[in-house]
C-alpha positions in Angstrom: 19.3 -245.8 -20.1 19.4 -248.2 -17.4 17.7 -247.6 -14.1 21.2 -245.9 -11.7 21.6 -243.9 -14.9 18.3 -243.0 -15.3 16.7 -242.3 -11.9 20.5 -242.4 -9.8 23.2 -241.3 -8.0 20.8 -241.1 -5.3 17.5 -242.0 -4.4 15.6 -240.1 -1.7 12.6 -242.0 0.0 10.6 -240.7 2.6 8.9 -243.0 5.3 11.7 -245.6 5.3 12.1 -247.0 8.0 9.7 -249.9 8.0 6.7 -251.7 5.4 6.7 -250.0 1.8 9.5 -247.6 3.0 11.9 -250.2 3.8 11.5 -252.3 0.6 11.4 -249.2 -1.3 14.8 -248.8 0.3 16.1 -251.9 -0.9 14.8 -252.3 -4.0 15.9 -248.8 -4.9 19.6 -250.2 -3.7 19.5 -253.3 -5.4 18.8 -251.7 -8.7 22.4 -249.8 -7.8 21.3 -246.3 -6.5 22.5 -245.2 -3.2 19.6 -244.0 -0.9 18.9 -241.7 1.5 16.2 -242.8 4.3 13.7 -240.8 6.1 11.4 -241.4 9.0 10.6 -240.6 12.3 12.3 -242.8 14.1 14.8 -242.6 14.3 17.0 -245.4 16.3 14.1 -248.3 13.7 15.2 -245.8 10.9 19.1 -245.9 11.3 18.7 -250.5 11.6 17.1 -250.6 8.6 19.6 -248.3 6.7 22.2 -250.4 8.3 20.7 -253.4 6.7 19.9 -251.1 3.4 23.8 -250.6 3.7 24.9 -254.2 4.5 23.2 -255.8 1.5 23.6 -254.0 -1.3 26.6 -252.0 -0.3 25.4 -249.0 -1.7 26.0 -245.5 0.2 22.9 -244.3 2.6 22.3 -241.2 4.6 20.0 -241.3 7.7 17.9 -238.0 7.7 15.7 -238.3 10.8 12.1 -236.0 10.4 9.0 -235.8 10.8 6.8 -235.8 7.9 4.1 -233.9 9.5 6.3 -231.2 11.0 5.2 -227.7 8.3 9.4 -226.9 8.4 10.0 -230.7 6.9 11.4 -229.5 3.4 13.9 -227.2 4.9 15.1 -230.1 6.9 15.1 -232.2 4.3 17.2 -229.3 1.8 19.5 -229.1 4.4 20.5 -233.3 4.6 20.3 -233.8 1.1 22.2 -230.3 0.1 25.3 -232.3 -0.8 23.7 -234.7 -2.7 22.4 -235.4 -6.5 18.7 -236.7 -6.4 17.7 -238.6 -9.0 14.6 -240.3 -8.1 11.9 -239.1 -5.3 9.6 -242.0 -3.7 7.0 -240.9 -1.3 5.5 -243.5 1.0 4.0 -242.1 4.2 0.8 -241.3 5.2 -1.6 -240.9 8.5 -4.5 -242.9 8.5 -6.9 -242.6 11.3 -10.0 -244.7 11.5 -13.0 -243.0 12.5 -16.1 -241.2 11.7 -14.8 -237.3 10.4 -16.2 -235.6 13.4 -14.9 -237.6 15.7 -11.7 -237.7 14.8 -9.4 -234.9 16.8 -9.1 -231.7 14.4 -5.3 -231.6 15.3 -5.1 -235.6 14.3 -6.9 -234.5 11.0 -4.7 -231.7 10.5 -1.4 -234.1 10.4 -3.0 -236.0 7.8 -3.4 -232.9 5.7 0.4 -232.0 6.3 1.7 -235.9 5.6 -0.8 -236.6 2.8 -0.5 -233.3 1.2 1.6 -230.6 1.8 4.5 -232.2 2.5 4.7 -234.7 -0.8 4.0 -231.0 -2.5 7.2 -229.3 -1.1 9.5 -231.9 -1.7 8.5 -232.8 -5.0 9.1 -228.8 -5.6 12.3 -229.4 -3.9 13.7 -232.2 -5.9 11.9 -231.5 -9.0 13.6 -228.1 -10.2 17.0 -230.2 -10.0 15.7 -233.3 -11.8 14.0 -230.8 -14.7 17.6 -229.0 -15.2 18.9 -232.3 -15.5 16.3 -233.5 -18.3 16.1 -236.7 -16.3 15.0 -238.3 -13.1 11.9 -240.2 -11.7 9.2 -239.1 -8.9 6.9 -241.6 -7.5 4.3 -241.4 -4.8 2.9 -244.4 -3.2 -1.5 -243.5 -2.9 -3.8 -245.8 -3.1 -7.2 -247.3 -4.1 -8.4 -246.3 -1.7 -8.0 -242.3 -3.1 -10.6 -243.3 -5.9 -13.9 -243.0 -4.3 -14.8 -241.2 -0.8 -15.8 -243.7 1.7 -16.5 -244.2 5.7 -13.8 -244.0 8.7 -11.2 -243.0 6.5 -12.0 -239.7 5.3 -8.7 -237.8 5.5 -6.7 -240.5 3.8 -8.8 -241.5 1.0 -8.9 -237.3 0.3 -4.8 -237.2 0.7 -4.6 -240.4 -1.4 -6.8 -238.9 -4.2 -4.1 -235.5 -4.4 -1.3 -237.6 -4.3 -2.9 -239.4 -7.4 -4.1 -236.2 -9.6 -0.8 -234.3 -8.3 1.1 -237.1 -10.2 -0.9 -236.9 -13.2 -0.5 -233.2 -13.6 3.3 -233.9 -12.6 3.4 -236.3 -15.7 1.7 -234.9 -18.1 4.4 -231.1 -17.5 7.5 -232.7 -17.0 7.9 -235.8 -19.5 9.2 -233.5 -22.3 11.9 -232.8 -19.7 12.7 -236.3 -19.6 11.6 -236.5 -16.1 9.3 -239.6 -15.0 6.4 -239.5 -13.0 4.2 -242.5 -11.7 1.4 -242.4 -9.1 1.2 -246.3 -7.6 -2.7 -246.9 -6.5 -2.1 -249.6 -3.6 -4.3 -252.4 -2.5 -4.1 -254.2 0.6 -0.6 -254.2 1.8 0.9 -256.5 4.9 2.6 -254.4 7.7 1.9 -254.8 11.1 -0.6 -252.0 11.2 -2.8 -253.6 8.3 -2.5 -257.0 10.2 -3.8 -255.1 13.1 -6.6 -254.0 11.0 -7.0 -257.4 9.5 -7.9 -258.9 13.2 -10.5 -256.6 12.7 -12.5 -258.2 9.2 -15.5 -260.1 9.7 -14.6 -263.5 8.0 -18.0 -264.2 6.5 -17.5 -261.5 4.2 -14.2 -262.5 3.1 -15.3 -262.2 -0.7 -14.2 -264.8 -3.5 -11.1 -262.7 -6.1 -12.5 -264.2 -9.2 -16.1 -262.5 -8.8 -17.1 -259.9 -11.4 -18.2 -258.2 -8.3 -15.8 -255.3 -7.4 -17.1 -255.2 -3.8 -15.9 -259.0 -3.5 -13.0 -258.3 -5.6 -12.3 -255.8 -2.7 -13.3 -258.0 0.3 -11.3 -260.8 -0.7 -7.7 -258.5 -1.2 -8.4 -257.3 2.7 -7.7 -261.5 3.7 -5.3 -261.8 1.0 -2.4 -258.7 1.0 0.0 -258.0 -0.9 3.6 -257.7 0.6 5.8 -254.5 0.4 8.5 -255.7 -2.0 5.7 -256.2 -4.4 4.9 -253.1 -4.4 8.6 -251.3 -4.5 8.8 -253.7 -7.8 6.0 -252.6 -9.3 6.2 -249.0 -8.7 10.0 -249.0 -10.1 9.1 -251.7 -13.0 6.5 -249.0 -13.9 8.4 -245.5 -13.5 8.7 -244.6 -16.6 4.7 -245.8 -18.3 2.8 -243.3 -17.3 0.6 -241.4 -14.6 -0.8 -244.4 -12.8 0.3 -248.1 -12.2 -0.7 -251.0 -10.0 0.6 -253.6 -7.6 -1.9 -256.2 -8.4 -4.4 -256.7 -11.2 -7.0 -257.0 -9.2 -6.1 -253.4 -7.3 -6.2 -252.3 -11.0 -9.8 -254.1 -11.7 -11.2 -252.5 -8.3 -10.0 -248.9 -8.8 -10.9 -249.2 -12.8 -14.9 -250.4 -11.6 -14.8 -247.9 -9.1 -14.1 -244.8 -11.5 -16.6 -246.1 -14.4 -19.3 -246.1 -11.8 -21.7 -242.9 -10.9 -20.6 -241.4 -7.7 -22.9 -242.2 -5.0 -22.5 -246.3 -6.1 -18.5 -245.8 -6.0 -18.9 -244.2 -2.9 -21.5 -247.2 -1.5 -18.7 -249.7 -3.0 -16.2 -248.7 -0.7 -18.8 -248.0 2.1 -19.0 -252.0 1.8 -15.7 -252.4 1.8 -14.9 -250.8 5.1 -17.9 -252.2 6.4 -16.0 -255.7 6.4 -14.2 -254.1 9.4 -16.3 -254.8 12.5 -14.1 -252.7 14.9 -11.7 -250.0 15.1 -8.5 -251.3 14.8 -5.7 -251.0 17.6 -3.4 -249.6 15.4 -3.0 -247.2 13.0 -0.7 -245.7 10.5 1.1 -242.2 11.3 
């Protein structure tokens, strides 16, 4: 089948408005599904549907929402009611920098709802339909990062890691349905909060991306990003190939070191990694 048949009419992807989302969006449009967008804001969220709209001339619905609100699904049930889902994407994410403890319990909290609990419900939302069906296609975005527990990110390397075994466990009960499931561990991505965080890398340790050395590996894909629409390829590209895929091979070499390695050096990896950061950054994702 090709992909609208497969995975369409309608894709729903959540965080849309800007980065991943937005190219998520449009890829998901160019490859001839229409697409409903969500995100919190709304007035950026409604411009870049427009622009979703304009250039691939597909149908899109604007559903405003807040990811971390706990009533999100019912919101979302209610938007989409009318509609035939064929492929769930889930991008967002919080991602406060900081030591565990002092990071505000409520802030923590949030990241727990958009990390966790909210990918849960509306894959349990969408899912049902896409099983009756016997096809469809549900991928969430996690990240490296969710391979290893690390320092100042604490809440989203934990979220990351059950977005990544919830797709596995996804996979593995509903591909004799015919339904698809992919998990897409991201490396370094540009959007304005990771160039924020970028001002923040101590260039001496920039790393060199043909070392053996995953840590330098690492180091070097913080100064050298990947850009949304590589990812939104890759994650469509690889729907339908199993539990996990990659945007670059070096995202795949890092998380593949990180995993063959006894715990307490994974963890010190990626204790080196966001030791490159000298600073908190002034901006972060939620």
């Amino acid at each position: 089948m090709d992909f609208r048949t497969r995975y369409g009419p309608w894709a729903f992807v959540a965080g849309a408005s800007m980065g991943i989302g937005a190219a998520l969006s449009h890829e998901a449009a160019a490859r001839g599904l229409n697409v409903a967008m969500l995100a919190r804001g709304e007035a950026l969220l409604r411009e870049e549907a427009d622009k979703v709209r304009d250039e691939h001339g597909v149908d899109v619905r604007v559903v405003p929402g807040d990811l971390a609100a706990p009533a999100i699904a019912d919101v979302v049930a209610e938007a989409t009611g009318d509609l035939e889902i064929g492929l769930l994407v889930y991008n967002a994410t919080i991602a406060m920098q900081g030591h565990f403890l002092d990071v505000p319990l409520d802030d923590q909290l949030a990241s727990v709802q958009v990390n966790c609990a909210t990918p849960l419900a509306l894959v349990h939302l969408f899912g049902r339909s896409m099983r009756e069906r016997g096809r469809g296609g549900i991928g969430l975005v996690s990240s490296t990062g969710g391979t290893a527990g690390s320092v100042n990110f604490s809440t989203y390397n934990a979220g990351k890691a059950y977005q990544w075994v919830l797709a596995e466990t996804l996979w593995a009960e509903l591909e004799p349905s015919g339904v698809d499931v992919t998990s897409i561990l991201v490396g370094p991505t540009y959007s304005p909060n990771f160039a924020a965080f970028q001002e923040t890398l101590d260039p001496k340790l920039r790393g060199d991306p043909e070392s053996a050395d995953p840590l330098d590996r690492a180091r070097a894909r913080l100064f050298d990003p990947s850009m949304p629409r590589d990812v939104a390829v890759a994650l469509y590209d690889n729907l339908a190939d199993g539990p996990v895929c990659y945007t670059h091979p070096d995202d795949e070499y890092i998380a593949r070191s990180t995993l063959a390695m006894p715990r307490a050096d994974a963890v010190a990896l990626w204790h080196g990694v966001m030791d490159t950061s000298t600073r908190t950054s002034s901006r972060t994702a939620r």
